[in-house]
N, C-alpha and C positions, 0 to 999 in steps of 0.2 A: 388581436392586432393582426394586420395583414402586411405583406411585404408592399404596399404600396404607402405604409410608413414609411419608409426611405426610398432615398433615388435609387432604381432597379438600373442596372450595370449588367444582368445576367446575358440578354441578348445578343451584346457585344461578346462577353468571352476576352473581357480583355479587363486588365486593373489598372486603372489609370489611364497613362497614355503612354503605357510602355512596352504596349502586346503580348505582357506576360499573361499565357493560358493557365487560367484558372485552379482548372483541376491538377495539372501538373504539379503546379507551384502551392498545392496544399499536399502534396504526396511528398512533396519534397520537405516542406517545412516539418510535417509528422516524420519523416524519417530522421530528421534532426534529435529528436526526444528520443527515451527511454523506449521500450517496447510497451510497458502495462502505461504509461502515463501516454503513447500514442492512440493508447486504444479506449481509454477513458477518454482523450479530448474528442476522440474522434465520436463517442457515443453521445456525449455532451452538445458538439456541434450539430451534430445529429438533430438534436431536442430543440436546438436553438433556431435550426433550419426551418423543420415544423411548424414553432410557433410564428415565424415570418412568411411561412406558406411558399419554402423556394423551396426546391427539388433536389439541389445536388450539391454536396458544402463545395464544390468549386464553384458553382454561381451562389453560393451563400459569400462566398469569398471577396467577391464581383462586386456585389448588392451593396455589402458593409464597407469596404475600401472605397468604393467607388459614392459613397452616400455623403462622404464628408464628414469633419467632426462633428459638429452638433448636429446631426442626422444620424450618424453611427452612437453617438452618446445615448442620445434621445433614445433609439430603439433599446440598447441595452438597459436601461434603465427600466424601460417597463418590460422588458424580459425578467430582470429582476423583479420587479411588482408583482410578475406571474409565477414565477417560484415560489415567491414569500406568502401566497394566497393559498398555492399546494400544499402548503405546510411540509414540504422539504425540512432535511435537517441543513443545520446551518455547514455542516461540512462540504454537503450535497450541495448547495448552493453555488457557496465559494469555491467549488472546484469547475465546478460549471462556468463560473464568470471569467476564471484563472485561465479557462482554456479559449475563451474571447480573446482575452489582453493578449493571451502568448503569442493569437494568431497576428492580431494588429501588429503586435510588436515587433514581431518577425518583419513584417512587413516594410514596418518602418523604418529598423536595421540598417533594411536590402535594399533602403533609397525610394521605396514606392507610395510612400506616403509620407506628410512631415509631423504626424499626429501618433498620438497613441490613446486610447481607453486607459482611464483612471477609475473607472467604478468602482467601488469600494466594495468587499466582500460584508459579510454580517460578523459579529463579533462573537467567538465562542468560547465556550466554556473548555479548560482544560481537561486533564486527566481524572474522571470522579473517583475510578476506583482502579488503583494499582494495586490490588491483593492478588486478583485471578485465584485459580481455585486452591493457592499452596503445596506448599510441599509434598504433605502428607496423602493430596488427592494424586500428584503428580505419582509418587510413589504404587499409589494401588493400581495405575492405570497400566505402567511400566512391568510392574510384575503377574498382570493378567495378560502380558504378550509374550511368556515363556516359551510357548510353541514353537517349534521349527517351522511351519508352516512359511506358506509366500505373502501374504498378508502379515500373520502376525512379524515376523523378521521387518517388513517392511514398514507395520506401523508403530515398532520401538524403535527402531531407526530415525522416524520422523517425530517421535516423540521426544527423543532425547536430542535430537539436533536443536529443538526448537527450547529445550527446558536448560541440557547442559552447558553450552552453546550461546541461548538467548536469541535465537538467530530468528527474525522475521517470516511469517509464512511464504513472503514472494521471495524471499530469499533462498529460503529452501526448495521449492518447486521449480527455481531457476538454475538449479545446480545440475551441473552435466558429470558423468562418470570422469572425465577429463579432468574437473577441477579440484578432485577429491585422491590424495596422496597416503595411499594408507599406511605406508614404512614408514614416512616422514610423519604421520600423524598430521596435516593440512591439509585443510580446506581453503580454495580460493573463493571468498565468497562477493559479490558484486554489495554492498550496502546501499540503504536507501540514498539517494540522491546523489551516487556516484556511480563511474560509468567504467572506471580500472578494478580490479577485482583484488582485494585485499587477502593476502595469507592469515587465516587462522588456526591456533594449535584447535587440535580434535582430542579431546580427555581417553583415558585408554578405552575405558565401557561404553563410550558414545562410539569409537573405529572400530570397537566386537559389533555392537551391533549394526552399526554398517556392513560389516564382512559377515554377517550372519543373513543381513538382505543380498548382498551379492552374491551369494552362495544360490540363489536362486533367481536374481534377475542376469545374472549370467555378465563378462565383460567384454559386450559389444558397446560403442562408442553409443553416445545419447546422453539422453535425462537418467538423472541420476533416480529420480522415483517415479514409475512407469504405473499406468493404471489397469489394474488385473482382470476388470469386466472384461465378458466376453467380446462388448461391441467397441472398446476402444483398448483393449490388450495393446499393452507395449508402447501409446502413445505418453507424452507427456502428464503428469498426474498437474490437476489445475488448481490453482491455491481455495476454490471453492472446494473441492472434493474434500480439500485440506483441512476444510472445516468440516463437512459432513461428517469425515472422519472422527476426529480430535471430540467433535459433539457425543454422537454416539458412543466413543469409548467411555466418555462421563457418564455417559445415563447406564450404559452394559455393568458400570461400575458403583455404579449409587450415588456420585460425587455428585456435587454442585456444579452447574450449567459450564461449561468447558467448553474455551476456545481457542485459536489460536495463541492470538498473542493475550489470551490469558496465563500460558504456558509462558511466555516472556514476561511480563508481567511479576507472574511469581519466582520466577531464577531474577530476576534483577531485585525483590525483597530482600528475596532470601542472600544474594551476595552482601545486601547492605547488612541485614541481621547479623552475618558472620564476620563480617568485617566493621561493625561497632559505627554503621553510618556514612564511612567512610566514600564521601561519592564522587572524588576522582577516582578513588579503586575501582569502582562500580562503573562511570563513564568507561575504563578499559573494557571491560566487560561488554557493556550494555552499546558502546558506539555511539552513543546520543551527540549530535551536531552542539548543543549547548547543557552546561553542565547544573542551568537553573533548573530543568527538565527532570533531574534527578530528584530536584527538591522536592518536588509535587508526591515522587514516591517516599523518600524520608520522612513526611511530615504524616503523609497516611500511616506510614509503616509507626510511628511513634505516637501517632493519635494527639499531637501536644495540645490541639485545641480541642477535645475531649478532656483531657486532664486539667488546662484552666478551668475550663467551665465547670468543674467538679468542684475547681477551689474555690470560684468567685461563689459557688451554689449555698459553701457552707460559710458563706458571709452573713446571711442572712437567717 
């Protein structure tokens, strides 16, 4: 498909007929968002740019605003058609469409349009597997980071933050020396989909090991976990490294495939294990926005439809 599927708007440099500039007024609206969700819409847009063959998501801006609704519909729709053909995952999709609507919508808010995108995302599958790799892997990986060293200190630091904690990989990679209170034992940590930074206690052995990485990342103001390559020394550590990490310690350790929030994953099991299922205790823990979210790990962690199936088995 080509952008001369919808009415082309770019040459003006104008949305609507309100002379708002394009490019600004998407700088602006991404500034509105999160930092990791401006830079996924923005990659997103990117893709969606491409496949209409315009050049700059400000005149992407332009083109779609300016196309009208059933010309804006129209096009997203078979932008959809062309994901769905890619065999994208359905997350991939739906966040990609998510960042369409957010832009119309913004738009529509701000008085410049009367329309918004309703395209429907794909429907998906929950949580398959809330195990992640257990306790017991968590445990061997924590005690091969003994070493004093600047790595190791650093990457039981981030191993227990995300195990003890439960704390999200973006979560952690976003933490500044600043928000981390090591007397008081708190962490100010930002959670997903909020934008004020929540006080949480720090267990004693998760603030050793933190003050056992500070002992070598020294306490000048920044990122709280700095990446120790020689070509990006001192810079923010990126939630991908997060994983490279987290990975390789599984394998350095014989465990089973190890990832981030596989490390969350199994501290929110294991709170349900210890606390007999209990999953308001566990939402305290785990933060979860809805507390049906926990069910999906109770039912795994219990296997209950494993064990009918046993019974109906020996009906027969």
């Amino acid at each position: 498909m080509t952008s001369t599927a919808i009415t082309l708007a770019s040459e003006s440099h104008e949305l609507d007929h309100h002379g708002t500039n394009p490019s600004s007024w998407v700088q602006t609206w991404l500034a509105t968002l999160k930092p990791n969700t401006a830079t996924a819409y923005r990659r997103d847009l990117t893709d969606l740019a491409t496949f209409l063959e315009i050049d700059t998501l400000g005149n992407l801006a332009a083109t779609v605003l300016a196309a009208g609704h059933a010309d804006a519909t129209n096009a997203i729709e078979r932008y959809k058609v062309h994901l769905i053909a890619q065999e994208l995952s359905p997350a991939t999709i739906n966040r990609r469409l998510s960042a369409i609507r957010s832009l119309v919508r913004h738009a529509h808010e701000g008085g410049l349009i009367p329309w918004v995108v309703s395209t429907k995302g794909l429907k998906t599958v929950g949580y398959r597997d809330t195990s992640g790799p257990g306790v017991d892997a968590v445990r061997t990986i924590v005690q091969s980071l003994e070493a004093d060293s600047p790595k190791a200190t650093r990457d039981r630091a981030l191993v227990r933050l995300m195990f003890d904690m439960g704390l999200r990989r973006g979560e952690v990679v976003a933490l500044d020396l600043a928000d981390i209170d090591l007397e008081e034992r708190k962490a100010a940590v930002i959670g997903k989909g909020q934008r004020e930074a929540t006080p949480l206690t720090i267990p004693a052995k998760t603030a050793q090991a933190i003050a056992a990485w500070l002992t070598h990342r020294g306490n000048q103001p920044g990122p709280l976990f700095t990446n120790l390559d020689r070509a990006g020394k001192g810079s923010r550590l990126t939630g991908r490294s997060v994983g490279r990490i987290v990975t390789q310690l599984g394998e350095l350790n014989g465990t089973a495939t190890v990832r981030p929030h596989g490390l969350r994953h199994s501290a929110i099991t294991h709170v349900l294990d210890q606390t007999n299922g209990n999953m308001r205790a566990a939402r305290k823990f785990s933060r979860h926005a809805k507390i049906e979210t926990l069910g999906v790990y109770d039912d795994n962690r219990e296997d209950v439809g494993g064990e009918l199936a046993a019974m109906i088995s020996e009906a027969i």
